[in-house]
C-alpha positions, 0 to 999 in steps of 0.5 A: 450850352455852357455850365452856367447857362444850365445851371441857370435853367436848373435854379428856374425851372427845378427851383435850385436857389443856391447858385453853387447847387445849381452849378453843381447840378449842371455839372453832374448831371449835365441836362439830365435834370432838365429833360426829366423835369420836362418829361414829368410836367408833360405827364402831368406832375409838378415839381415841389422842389429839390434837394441834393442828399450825400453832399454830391451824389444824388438829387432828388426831384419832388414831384406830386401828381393829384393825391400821389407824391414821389421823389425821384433821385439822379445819382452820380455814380 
């Protein structure tokens, strides 16, 4: 799967609206980002959204279950 084609499924499944964030995301963390979305629904989580903090490093996925709200960050090291 090419770059755009991830980052097409990181703007639809992780809800990344920018397209170049999207881009970016694919690149960094290839499908990463995708296969830990996947795993958190199939335990029951739902993502609320994303965001990337230190411009490029990191993004961070947040996801609620019941009362309980979590971040979960992806770093580029």
């Amino acid at each position: 799967m090419d770059v755009f084609e991830l980052a097409r499924k990181y703007h639809d499944e992780l809800g990344i609206k920018e397209p170049s964030m999207a881009t970016m995301a694919a690149e960094f963390f290839d499908d990463l980002g995708l296969k830990m979305a996947e795993f958190l629904k199939g335990e029951g989580y739902t993502i609320v959204g994303t965001k990337f903090i230190d411009y490029d490093k990191s993004l961070v996925i947040d996801t609620t279950k019941g009362e309980k709200r979590f971040e979960i960050t992806l770093r580029k090291s």
